[in-house]
C-alpha distance (Angstrom), angle and dihedral (degrees) to the residues before:
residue distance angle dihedral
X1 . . .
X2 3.64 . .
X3 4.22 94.8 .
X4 3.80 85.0 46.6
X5 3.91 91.9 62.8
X6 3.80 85.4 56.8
X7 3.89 107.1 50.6
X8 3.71 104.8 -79.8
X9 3.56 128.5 134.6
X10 3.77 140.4 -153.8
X11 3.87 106.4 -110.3
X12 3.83 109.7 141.3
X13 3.83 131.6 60.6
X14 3.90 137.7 -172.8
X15 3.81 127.1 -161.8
X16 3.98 103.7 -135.2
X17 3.66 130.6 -172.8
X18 3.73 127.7 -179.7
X19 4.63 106.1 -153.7
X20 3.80 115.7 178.7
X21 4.08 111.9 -137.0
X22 3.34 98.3 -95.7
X23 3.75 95.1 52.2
X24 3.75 105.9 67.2
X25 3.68 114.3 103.2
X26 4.29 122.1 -113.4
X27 3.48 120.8 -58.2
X28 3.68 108.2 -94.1
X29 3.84 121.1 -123.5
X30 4.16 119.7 -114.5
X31 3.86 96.9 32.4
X32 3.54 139.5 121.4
X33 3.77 135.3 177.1
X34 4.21 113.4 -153.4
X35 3.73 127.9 174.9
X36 3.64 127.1 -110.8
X37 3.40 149.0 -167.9
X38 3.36 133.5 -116.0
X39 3.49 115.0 -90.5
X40 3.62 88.2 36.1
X41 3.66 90.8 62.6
X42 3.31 93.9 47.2
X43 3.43 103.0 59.7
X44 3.98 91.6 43.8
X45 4.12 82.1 58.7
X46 3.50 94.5 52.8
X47 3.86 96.1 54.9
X48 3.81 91.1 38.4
X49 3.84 90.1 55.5
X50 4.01 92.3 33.4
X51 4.12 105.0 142.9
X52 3.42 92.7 17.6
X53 3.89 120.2 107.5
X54 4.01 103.4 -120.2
X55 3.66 139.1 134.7
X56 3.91 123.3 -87.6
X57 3.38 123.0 -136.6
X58 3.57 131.3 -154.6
X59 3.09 133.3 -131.3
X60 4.10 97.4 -98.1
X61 3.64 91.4 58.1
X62 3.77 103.6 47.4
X63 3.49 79.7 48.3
X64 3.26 99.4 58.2
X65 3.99 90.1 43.3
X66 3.68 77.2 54.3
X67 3.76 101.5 58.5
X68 4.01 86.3 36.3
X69 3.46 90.0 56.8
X70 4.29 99.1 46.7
X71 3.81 87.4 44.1
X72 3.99 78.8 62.4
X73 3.65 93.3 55.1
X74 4.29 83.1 -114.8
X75 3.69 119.1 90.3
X76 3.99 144.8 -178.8
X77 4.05 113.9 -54.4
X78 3.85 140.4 -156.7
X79 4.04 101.6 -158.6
X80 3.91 117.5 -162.2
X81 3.47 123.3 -168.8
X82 3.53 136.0 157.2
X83 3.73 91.4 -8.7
X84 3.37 90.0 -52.7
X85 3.62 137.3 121.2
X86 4.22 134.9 -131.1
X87 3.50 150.3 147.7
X88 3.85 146.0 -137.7
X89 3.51 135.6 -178.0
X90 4.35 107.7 -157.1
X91 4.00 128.7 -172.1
X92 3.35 123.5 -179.0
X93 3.45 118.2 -122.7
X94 3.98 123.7 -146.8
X95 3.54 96.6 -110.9
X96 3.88 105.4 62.8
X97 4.09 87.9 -85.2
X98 3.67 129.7 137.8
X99 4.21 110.1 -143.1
X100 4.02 99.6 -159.6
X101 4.08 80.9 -160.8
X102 3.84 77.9 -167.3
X103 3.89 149.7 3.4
X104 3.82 125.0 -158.6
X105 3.96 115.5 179.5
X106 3.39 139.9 103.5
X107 3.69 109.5 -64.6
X108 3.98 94.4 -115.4
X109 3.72 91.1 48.9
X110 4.11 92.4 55.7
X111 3.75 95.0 88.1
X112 3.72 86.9 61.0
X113 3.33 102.7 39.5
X114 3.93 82.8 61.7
X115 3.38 90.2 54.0
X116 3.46 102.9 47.2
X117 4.10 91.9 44.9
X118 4.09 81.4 51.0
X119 4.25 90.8 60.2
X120 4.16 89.0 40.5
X121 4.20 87.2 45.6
X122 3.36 123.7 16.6
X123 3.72 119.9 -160.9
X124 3.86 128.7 160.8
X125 3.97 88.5 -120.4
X126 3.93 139.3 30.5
X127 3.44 134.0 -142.6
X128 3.66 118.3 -168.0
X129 3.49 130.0 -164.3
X130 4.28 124.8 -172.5
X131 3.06 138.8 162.0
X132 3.99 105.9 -80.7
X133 3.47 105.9 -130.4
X134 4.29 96.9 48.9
X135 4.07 108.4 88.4
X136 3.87 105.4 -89.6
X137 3.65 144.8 -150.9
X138 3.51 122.9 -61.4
X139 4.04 111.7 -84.7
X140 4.26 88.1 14.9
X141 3.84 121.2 132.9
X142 3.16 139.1 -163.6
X143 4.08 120.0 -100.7
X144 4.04 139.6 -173.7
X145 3.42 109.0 -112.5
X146 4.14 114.0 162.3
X147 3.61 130.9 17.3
X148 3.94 129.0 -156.7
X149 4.10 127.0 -148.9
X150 3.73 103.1 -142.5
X151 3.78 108.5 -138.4
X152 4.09 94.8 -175.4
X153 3.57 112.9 54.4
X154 4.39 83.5 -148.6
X155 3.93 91.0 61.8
X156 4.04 92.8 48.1
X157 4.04 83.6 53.9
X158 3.35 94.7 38.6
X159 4.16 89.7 58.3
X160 3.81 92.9 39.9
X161 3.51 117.3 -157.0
X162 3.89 100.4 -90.2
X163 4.00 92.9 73.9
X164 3.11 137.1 98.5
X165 3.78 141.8 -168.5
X166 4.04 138.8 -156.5
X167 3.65 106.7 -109.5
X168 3.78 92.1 -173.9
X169 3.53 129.7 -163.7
X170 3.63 109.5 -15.5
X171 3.14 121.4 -169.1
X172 3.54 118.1 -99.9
């Protein structure tokens, strides 16, 4: 409320959903979850999110989510399954919690990407992160996450207020 009251607006949007262990479904057969660096991360991100209207990171700031993520004990992930290619960027949290910062696969391949991140990292509790307008898990919603201050009245018109951008990890 506060950045409202000076000029900012609402413009980016995460789908979140919060699974205890024992609630994500069977691990799904033909996957595999590896950990990777930085830059190769990044470029995975950018074709996952390819025609989608998202921040870029560079290359400092995945990795630093890189490094925040190790210093966890979790790390930066290339999922495979069924053929098919994601990402997820974990951090431990201090109270036996798994942040999935973010979650990049084809919407019906989420639910087992959970799962299979659960068997590589187990945690008592799950919080997942996508992007907000792809179909999400069961019980997710949909929550602000970044605002923007539009210096040029033309760009705030230009974006209309019915849009909505992926925001992305952040970096909190």
């Amino acid at each position: 409320k506060f950045f409202e009251t000076v000029g900012f607006t609402e413009c980016f949007a995460n789908r979140r959903a919060e699974l205890l262990e024992r609630m994500a479904p069977p691990l799904p057969a033909k996957s595999s979850l590896e950990a990777v660096d930085a830059a190769a991360y990044g470029a995975l991100r950018e074709r996952l999110l390819s025609g989608t209207f998202h921040a870029r990171y560079g290359e400092k700031l995945l990795a630093f989510q890189e490094g925040a993520s190790r210093l966890s004990g979790a790390g930066l992930y290339r999922i495979v399954m069924e053929d098919r290619e994601g990402c997820a960027a974990a951090e431990y949290t201090g109270d036996r919690s798994l942040a999935i910062k973010e979650l990049l696969i084809s919407p019906a391949l989420l639910e087992g990407a959970v799962s299979l991140i659960k068997e590589k990292l187990p945690a008592d509790r799950y919080f997942v992160r996508t992007p907000a307008l792809w179909d999400g898990l069961p019980g997710s919603y949909i929550q602000p996450f970044a605002m923007v201050k539009w210096l040029r009245e033309d760009l705030r018109q230009a974006w209309g207020e019915e849009r909505s951008g992926y925001f992305g990890l952040g970096f909190d």
